[in-house]
C-alpha positions as CSV (number, residue, x, y, z in Angstrom):
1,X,89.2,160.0,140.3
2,X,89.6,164.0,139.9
3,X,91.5,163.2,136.9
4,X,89.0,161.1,135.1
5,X,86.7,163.7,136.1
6,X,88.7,166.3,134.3
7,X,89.8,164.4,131.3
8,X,85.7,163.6,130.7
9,X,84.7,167.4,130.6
10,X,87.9,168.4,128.8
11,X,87.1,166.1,126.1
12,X,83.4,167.0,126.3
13,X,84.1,170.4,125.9
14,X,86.9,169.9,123.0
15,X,83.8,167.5,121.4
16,X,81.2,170.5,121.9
17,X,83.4,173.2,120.6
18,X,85.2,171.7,117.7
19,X,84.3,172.0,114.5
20,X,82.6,169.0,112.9
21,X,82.6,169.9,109.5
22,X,85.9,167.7,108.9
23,X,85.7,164.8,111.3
24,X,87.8,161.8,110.3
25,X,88.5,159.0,112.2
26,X,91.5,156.4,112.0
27,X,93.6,153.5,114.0
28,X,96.7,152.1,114.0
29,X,98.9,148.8,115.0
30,X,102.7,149.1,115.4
31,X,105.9,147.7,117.3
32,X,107.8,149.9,120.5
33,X,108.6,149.9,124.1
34,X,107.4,150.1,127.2
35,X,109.7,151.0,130.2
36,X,109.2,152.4,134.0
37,X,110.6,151.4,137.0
38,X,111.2,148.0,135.3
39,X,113.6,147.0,132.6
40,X,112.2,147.8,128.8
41,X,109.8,146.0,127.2
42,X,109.2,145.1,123.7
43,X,104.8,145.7,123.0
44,X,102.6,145.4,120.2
45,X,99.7,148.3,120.3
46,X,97.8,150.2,119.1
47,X,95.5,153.7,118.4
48,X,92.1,154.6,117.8
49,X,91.4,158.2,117.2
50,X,89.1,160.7,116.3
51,X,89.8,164.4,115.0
52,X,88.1,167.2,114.8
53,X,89.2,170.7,113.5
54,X,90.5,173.0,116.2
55,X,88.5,175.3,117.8
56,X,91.8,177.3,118.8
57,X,93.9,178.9,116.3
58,X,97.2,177.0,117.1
59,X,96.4,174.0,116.3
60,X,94.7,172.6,112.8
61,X,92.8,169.6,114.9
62,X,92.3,168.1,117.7
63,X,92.8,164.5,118.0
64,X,91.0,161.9,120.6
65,X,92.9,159.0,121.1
66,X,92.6,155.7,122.9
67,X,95.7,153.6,123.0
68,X,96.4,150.1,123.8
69,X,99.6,147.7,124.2
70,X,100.8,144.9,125.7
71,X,103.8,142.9,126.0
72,X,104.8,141.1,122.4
73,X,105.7,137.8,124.3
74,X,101.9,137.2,124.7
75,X,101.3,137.0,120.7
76,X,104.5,134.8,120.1
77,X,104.1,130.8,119.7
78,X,105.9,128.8,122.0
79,X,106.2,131.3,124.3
80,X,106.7,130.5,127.8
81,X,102.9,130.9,129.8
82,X,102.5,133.4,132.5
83,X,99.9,134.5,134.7
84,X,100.6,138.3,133.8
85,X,102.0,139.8,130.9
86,X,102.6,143.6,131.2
87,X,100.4,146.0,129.0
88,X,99.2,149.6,129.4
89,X,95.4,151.6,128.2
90,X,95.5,155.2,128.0
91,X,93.6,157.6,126.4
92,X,94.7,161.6,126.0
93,X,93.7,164.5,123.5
94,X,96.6,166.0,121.5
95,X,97.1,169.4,119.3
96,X,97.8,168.3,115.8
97,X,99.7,170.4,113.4
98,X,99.6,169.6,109.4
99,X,102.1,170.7,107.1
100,X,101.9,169.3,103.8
101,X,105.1,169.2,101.6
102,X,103.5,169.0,98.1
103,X,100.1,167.3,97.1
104,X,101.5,163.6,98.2
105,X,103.1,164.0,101.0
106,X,102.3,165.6,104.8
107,X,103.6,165.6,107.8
108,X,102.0,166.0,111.4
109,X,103.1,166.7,115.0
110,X,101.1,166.7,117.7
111,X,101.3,167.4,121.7
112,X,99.0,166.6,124.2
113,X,97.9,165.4,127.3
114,X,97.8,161.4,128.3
115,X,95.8,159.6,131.1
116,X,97.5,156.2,131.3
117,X,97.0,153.1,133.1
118,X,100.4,151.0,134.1
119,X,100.0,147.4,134.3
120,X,103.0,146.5,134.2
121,X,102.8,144.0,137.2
122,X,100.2,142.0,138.7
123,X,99.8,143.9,142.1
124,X,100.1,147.5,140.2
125,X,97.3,149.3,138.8
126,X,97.9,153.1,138.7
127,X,96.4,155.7,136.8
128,X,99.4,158.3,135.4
129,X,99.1,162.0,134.1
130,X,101.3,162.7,131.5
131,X,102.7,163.6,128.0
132,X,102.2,162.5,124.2
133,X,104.5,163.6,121.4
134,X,103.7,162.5,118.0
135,X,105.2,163.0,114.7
136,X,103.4,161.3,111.6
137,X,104.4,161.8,107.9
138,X,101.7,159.8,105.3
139,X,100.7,160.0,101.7
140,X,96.6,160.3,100.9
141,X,95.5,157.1,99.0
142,X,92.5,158.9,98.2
143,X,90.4,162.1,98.6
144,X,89.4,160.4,101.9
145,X,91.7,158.1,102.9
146,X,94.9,158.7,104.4
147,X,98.4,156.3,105.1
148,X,101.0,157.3,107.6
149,X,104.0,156.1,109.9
150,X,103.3,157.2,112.8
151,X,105.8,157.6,116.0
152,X,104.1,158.3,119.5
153,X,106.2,158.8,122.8
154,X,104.2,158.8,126.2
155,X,106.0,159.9,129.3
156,X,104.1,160.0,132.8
157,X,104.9,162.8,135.3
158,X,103.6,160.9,138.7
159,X,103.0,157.7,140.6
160,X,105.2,155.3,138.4
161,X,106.7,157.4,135.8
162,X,106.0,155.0,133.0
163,X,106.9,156.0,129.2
164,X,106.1,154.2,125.9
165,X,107.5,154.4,122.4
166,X,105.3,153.0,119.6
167,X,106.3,153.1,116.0
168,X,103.0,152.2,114.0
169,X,101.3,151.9,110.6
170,X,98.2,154.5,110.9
171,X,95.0,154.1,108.7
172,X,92.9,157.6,108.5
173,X,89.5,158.0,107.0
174,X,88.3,161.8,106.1
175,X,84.6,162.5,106.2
């Protein structure tokens, strides 16, 4: 509950202090893997996000995200039924920094915090603490829109170390 507690203000105050002149928001779906203290896991997820320009002078913005995946068997035909099929929420605030390589073409990273929620198994439901590293390299489609592939790697640091890999098509939309 602590951690809620401090992932609520920290993104309050990130929300407060950035600057809004840029927001854009943007979501994603994509293919990866899911893995803890259980063999891998092939998932289909996805993103939500919002970014703001950063109010610190490392980063360029400041990205909100909410993510979402769940074991691909789920969304196959004629798979076998079962009462539980692994799938993981978490939502984390990341560092983004832009380098574009000519007028077409950019590239971001981005590092940042992660609060996930492992559900891998029926009986578990545990809140981890962790890690996001993202690299994304996209062409605009317009003056507001935005296209990238998008690779995200979560890695927990307590209760069931649970990491995820997701390799997804992002959609971006610049106010």
């Amino acid at each position: 509950m602590k951690k809620a507690f401090f992932f609520t203000i920290l993104i309050n105050v990130i929300i407060m202090n950035g600057q809004t002149s840029n927001p854009s928001i943007g979501g994603g779906l994509g293919l990866g893997s899911f893995t803890g203290n259980f063999p891998s896991e092939t998932i289909l997820g996805g993103k939500l996000f919002l970014e703001l320009n950063s109010p610190f002078t490392i980063f360029d913005k400041i990205q909100i995200h909410f993510s979402l995946a769940q074991n691909i068997e789920k969304f196959l035909p004629d798979s076998y039924s079962y009462d539980h099929y692994s799938y993981f929420t978490s939502i984390g605030v990341s560092g983004i920094f832009n380098q574009p390589l000519n007028e077409s073409i950019f590239i971001e990273e981005g590092v940042g915090l992660i609060y996930l929620n492992d559900r891998s198994f029926s009986d578990i439901d545990s809140w981890n603490l962790g890690i996001l590293i993202s690299l994304a390299s996209g062409i605009p489609i317009s003056e507001s829109i935005d296209l990238s592939l998008n690779i995200d790697y979560g890695l927990t640091l307590n209760n069931t170390n649970v990491s995820y890999f997701l390799l997804m098509l992002n959609g971006n939309y610049n106010f």
